[in-house]
Backbone as a printed PyTorch tensor [residue, N CA C, xyz], in Angstrom:
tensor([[[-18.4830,   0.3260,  -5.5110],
         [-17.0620,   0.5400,  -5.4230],
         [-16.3950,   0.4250,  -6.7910]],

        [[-16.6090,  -0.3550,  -7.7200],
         [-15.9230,  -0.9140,  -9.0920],
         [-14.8580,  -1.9570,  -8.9030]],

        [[-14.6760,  -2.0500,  -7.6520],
         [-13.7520,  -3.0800,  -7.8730],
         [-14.4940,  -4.5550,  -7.1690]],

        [[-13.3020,  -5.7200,  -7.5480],
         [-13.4420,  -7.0930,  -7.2470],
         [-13.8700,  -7.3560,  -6.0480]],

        [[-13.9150,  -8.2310,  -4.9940],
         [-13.4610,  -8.5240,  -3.7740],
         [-11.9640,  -8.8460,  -3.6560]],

        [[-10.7840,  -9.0570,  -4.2330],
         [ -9.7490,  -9.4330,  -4.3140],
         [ -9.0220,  -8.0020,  -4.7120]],

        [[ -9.5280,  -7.0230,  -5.6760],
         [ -8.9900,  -5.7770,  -5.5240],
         [ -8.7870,  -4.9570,  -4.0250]],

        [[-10.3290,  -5.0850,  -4.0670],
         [-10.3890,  -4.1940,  -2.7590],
         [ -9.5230,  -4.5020,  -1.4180]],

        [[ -9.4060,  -6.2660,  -1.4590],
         [ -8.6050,  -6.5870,  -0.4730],
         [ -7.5140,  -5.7350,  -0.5110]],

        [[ -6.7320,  -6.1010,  -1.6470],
         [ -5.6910,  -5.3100,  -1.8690],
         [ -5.1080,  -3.5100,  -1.1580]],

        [[ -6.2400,  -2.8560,  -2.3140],
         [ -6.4190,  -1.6120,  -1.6610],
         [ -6.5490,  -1.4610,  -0.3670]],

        [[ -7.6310,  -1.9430,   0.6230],
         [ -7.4230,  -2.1740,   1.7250],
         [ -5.8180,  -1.9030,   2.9620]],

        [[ -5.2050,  -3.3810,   2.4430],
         [ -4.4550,  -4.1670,   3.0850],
         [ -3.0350,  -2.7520,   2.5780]],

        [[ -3.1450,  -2.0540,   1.5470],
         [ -2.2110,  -1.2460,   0.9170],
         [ -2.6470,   0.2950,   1.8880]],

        [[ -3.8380,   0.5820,   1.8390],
         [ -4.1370,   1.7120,   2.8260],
         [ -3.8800,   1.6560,   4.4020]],

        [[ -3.7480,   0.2120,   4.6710],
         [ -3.2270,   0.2280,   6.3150],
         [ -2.0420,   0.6560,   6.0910]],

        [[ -1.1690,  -0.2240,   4.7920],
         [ -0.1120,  -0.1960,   5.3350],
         [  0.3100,   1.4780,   5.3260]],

        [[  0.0460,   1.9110,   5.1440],
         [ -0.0320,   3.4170,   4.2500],
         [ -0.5580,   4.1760,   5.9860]],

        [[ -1.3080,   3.7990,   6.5190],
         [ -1.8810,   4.8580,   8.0580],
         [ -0.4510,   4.3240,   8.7960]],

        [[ -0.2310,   3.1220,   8.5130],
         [  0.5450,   2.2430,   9.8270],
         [  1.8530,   2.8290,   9.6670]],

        [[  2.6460,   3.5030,   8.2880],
         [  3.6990,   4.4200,   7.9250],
         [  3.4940,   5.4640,   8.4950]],

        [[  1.8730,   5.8260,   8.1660],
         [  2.2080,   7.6380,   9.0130],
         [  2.1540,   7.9880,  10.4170]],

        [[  2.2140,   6.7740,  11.1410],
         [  2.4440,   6.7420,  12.4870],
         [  3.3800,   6.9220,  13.2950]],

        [[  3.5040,   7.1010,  14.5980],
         [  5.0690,   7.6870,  15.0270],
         [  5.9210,   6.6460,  14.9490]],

        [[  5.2760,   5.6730,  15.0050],
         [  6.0980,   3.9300,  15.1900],
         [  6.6050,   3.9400,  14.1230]],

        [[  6.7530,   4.3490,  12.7220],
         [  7.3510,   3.9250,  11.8310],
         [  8.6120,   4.7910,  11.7420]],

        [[  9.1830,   5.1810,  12.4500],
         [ 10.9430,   5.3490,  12.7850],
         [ 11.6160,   4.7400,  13.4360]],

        [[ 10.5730,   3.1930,  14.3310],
         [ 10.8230,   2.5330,  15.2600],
         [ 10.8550,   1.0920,  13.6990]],

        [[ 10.0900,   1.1180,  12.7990],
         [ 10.0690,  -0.4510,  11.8890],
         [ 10.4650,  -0.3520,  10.4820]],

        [[ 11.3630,  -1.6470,  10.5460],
         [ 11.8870,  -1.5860,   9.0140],
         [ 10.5490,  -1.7380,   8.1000]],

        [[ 10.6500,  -1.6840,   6.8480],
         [  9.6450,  -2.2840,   5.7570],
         [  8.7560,  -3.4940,   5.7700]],

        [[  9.9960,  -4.4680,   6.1440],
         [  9.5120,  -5.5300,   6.7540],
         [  8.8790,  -6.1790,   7.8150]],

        [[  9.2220,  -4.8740,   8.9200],
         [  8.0880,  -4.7900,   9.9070],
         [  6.5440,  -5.1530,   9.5250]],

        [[  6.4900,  -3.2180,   8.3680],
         [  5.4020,  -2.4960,   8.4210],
         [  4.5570,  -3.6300,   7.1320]],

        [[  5.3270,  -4.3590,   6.2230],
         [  4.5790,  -5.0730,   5.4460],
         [  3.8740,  -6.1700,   6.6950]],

        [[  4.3150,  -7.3060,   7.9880],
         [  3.6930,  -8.4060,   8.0150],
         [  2.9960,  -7.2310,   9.2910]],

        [[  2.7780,  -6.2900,   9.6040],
         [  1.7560,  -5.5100,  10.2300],
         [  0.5840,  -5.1490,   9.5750]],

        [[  1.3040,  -5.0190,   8.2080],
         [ -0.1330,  -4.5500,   7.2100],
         [ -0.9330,  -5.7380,   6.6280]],

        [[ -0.5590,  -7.0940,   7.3300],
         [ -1.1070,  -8.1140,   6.8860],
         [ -0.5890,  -8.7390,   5.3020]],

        [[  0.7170,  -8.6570,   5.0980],
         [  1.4790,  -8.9410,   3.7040],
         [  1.7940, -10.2570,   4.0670]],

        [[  1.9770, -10.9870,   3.0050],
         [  3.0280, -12.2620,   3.6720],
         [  4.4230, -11.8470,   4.3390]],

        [[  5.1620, -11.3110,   3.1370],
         [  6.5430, -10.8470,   3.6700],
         [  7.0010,  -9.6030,   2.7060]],

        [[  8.3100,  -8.5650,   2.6760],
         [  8.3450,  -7.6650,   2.1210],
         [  8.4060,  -7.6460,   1.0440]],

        [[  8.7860,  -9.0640,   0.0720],
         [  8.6810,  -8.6740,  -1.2890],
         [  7.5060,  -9.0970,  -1.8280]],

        [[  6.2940,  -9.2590,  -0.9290],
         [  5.1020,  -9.1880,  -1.3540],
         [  4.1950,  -8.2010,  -1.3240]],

        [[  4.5790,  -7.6700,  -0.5090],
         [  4.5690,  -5.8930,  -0.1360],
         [  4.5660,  -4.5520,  -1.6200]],

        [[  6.0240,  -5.2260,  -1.3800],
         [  6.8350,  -4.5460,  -2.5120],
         [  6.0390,  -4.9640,  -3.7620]],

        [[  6.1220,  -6.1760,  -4.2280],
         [  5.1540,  -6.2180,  -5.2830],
         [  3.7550,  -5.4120,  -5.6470]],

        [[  2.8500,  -5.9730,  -4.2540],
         [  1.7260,  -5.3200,  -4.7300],
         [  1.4780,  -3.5100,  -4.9210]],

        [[  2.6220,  -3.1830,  -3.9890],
         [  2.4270,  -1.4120,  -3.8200],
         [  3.0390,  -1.2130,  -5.2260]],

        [[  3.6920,  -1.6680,  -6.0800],
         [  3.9780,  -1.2460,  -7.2700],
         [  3.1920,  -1.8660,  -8.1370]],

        [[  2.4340,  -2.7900,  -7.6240],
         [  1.3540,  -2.8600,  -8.9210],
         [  0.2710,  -1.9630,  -9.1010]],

        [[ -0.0370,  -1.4250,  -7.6510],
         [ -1.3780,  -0.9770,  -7.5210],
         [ -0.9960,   0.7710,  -7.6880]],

        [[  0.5760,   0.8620,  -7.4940],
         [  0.7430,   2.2350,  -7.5840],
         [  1.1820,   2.5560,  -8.5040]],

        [[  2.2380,   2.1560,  -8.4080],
         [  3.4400,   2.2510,  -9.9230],
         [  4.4030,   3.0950,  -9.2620]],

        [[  4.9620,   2.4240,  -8.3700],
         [  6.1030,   3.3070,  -7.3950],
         [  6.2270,   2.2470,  -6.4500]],

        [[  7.5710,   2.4180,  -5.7680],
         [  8.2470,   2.0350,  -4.9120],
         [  7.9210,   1.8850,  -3.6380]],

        [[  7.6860,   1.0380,  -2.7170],
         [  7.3840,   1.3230,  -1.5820],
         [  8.1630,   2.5500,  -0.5060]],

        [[  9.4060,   1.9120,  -0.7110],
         [ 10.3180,   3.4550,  -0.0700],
         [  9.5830,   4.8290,   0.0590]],

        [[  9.4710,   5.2770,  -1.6850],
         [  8.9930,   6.4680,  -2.4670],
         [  7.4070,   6.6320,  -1.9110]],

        [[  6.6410,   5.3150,  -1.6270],
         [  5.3650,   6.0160,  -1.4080],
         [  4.6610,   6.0010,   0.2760]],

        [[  5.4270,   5.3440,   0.6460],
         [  5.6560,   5.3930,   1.9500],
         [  6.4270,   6.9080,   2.8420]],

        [[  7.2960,   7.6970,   1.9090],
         [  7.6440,   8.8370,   2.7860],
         [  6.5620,   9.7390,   1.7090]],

        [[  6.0470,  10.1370,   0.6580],
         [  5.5990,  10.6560,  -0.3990],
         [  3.9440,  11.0850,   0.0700]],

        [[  3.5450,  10.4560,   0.7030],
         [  1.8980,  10.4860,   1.2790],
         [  1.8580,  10.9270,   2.4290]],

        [[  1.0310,  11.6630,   3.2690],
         [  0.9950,  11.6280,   4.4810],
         [ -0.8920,  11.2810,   4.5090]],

        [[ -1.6270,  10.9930,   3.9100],
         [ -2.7780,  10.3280,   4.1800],
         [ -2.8010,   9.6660,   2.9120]],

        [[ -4.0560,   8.9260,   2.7190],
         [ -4.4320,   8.2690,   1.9990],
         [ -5.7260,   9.0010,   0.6500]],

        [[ -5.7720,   9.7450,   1.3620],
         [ -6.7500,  10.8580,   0.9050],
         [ -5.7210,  11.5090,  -0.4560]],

        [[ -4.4360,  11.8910,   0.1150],
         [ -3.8440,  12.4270,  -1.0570],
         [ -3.3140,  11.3660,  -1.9110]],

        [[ -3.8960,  10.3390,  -1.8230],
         [ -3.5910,   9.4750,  -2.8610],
         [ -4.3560,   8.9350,  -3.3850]],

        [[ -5.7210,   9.7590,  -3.5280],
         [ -7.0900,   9.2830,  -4.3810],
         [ -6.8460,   8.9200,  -5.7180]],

        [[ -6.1200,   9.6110,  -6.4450],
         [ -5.6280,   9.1330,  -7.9690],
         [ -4.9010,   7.8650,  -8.1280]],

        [[ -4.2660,   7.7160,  -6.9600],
         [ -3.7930,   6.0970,  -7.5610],
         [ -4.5760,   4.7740,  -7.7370]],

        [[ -5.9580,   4.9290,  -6.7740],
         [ -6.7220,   4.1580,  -6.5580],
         [ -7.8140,   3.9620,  -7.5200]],

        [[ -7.9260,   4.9240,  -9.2660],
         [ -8.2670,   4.7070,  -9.7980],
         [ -8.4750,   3.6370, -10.2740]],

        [[ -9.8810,   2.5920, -11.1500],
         [ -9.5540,   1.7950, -12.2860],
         [ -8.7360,   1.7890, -13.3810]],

        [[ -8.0990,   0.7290, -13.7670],
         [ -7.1270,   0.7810, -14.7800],
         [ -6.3640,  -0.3650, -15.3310]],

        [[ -5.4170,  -0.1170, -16.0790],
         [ -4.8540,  -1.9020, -16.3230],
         [ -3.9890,  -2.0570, -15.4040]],

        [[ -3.6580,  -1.1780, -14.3790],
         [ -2.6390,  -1.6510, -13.0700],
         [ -3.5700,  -2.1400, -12.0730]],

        [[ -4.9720,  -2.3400, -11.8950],
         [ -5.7690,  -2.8010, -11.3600],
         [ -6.6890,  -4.2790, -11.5760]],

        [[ -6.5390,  -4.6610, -12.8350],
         [ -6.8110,  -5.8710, -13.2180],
         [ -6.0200,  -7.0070, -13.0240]],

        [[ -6.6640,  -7.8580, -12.7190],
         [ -6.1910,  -9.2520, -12.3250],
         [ -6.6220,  -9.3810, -10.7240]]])
């Protein structure tokens, strides 16, 4: 894979939240829903990590994707991936 066990969590826990948006339910949940569904603590932990790992907004990448597939480039290695 190239990454950590603590990356991948990440990625992971960032790709649910990412299926769990493109679902019909998400016109039914705020952000804050869809972050402690995606297993986040709360939304500005959410918010944090989707802009670390993306470099964008949750708002923005949450309507911006409709799979995860078209977002193979973000999931690159890099210095937004370390730590």
């Amino acid at each position: 894979m190239g990454y950590g066990p603590k990356i991948f969590q990440r990625v992971i826990r960032l790709q649910r939240l990412i299926e769990l948006s493109a679902s019909e339910a998400r016109a039914e949940r705020g952000l804050a829903a869809l972050a402690h569904a995606a297993g986040y603590a709360d939304q500005a932990h959410m918010s944090r990590e989707v802009r670390e790992l993306t470099g964008t907004a949750p708002s923005l990448l949450l309507t911006g994707f409709g799979s995860t597939l078209a977002m193979s480039d973000l999931f690159k290695t890099g210095d937004a991936l370390k730590g």
